[in-house]
N, C-alpha and C positions, 0 to 999 in steps of 0.2 A: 504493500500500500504506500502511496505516495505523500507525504506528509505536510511536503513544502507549499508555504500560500500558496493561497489559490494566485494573487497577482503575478508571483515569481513562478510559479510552472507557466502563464499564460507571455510570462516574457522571455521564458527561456527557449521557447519555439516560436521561430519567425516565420508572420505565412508565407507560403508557399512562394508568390511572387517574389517577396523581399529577397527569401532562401535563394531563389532562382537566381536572379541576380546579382546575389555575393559569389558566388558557384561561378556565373557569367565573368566577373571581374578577376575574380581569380584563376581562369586558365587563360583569361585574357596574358594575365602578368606572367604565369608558365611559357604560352606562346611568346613571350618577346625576351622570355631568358633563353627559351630554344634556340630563337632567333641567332641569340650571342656565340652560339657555338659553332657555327659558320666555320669561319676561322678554323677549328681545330678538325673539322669535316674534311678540309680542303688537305690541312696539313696529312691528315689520313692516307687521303686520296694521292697525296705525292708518291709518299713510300711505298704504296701499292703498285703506282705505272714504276717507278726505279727498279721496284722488283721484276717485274714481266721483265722491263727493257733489258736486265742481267740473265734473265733468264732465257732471251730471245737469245742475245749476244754471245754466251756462251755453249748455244745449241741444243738447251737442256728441251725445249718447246720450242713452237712452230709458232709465227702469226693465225694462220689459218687454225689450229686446232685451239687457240685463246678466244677467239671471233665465236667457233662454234660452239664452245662451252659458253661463251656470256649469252651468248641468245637463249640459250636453255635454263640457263639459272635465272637468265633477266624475265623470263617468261615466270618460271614459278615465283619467285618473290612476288612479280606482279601478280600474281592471282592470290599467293598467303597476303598480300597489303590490302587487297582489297575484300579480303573476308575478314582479318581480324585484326592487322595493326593497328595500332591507337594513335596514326601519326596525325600533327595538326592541320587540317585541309582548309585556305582560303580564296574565296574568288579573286581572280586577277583579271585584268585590270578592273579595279573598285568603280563602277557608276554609281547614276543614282538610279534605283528602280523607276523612281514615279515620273522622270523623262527622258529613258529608255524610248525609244523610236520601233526598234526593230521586230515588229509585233507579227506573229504567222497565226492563220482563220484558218479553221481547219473545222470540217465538218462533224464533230466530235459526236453533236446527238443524233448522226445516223451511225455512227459507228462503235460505240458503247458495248452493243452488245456481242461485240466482236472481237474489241481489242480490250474488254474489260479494265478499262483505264490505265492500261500497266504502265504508264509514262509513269502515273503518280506512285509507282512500286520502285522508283531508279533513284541512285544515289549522287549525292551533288552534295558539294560546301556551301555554305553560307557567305553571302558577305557583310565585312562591316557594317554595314550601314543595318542589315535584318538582324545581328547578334545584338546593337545599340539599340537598334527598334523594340527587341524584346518581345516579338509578336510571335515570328516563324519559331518553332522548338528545334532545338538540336540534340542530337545524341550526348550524352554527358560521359561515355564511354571512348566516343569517336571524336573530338571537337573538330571540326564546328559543321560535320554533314546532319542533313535534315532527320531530324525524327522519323521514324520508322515506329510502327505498332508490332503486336504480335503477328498476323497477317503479311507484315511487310510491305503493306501500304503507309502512308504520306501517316504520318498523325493527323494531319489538319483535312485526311480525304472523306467525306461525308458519303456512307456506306448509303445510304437511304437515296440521293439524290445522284451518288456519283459525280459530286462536284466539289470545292475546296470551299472551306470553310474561313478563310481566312484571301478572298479571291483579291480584294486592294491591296493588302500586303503582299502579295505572294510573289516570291524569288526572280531574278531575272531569269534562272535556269525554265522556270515556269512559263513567261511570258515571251520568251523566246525559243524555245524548242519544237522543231519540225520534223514529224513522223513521218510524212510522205516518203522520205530516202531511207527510215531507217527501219535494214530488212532482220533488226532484233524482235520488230510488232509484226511491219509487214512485208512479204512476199512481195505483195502487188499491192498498192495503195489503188490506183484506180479502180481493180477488179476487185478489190476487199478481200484479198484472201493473206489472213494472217500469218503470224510466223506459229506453228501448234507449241514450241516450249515459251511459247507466254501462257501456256496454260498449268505448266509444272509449278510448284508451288513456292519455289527456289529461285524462280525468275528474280531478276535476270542475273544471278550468279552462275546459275549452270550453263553459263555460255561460255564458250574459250576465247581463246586471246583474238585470233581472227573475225571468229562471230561480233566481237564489242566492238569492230572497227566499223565507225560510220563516213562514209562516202560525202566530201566535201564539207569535212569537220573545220576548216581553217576558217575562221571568220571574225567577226567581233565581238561574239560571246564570251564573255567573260571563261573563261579556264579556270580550274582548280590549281593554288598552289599547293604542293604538299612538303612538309616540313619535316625530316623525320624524326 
């Protein structure tokens, strides 16, 4: 049994929001000590190529069989980073959402019951400007990509209506993403015939490294930085 006034247990939990927010502030201050370790990344990275280069030069390995191992490990790290590391992901370059320009209309309520919204099942960073906003949730596991529920749907995706709950705030990744090119939903956008592993329940992880690549990804959309 809990003994302590009643005022001092009601001050010693802060709601939720408040909570959220110091939580907020403090990986913020994490992320920009990670930041500081740049420097000591790089210095890493030196002694790594001086080793190859002694090791080319003295005949012990091949260029070619260096090249063919990093493709293979560069492949698996990328798929272990993107199932479970906890590195800090942020949009680059920072705009501002609310005049952002590059808006794509896409037939969505005819097509709902087809591609059962998986866009809002995909993962993305935040940017500053939604972390300060305080609105969009973020993973507290992963900072600072979007919330996910159990499902693996958006937190903020409205099961009932199939739409975002939070549609003015909602992310530049949001308000700029075009499914027509991308054959991780569709096959065919104009004939509607979907991609069928959007219906696996793992989407879109169970996809390989070639599968996640989308066709005329260079643009103005903000990127993800990832910080390790």
């Amino acid at each position: 049994m809990n003994n302590e006034p009643e005022e001092y247990q009601k001050a010693s939990v802060p709601e939720l929001p408040a909570m959220y927010s110091e939580v907020a502030q403090g990986l913020a201050y994490l992320h920009n000590r990670t930041n500081a370790t740049t420097g000591r990344t790089l210095e890493a990275a030196s002694f790594t190529y001086a080793l190859i280069e002694l090791l080319i030069e003295k005949g012990l390995i091949s260029l070619d069989e260096i090249d063919e191992r990093k493709k293979q490990v560069s492949e698996r790290l990328l798929m272990r980073f993107l199932k479970h590391d906890a590195g800090v992901a942020i949009q680059e370059p920072e705009q501002d959402k609310y005049t952002f320009q590059q808006t794509v209309k896409i037939d969505c309520e005819n097509r709902l019951h087809l591609c059962q919204a998986a866009c809002c099942k995909m993962v993305f960073p935040l940017s500053y400007q939604d972390i300060a906003e305080g609105v969009i949730k973020w993973e507290l596991s992963r900072p600072y990509r979007i919330a996910k529920d159990a499902d693996g749907y958006c937190h903020h995706f409205d099961r009932q209506c199939k739409g975002c709950s939070v549609h003015d705030q909602r992310p530049i990744p949001c308000r700029a993403y075009d499914c027509r090119n991308d054959r991780r939903i569709w096959l065919d956008f104009e004939n509607k015939i979907v991609n069928p592993k959007i219906n696996d329940p793992d989407w879109p992880h169970n996809l390989n490294i070639p599968e996640m690549e989308i066709p005329g990804r260079e643009s103005d959309v903000p990127r993800p930085r990832q910080d390790p």
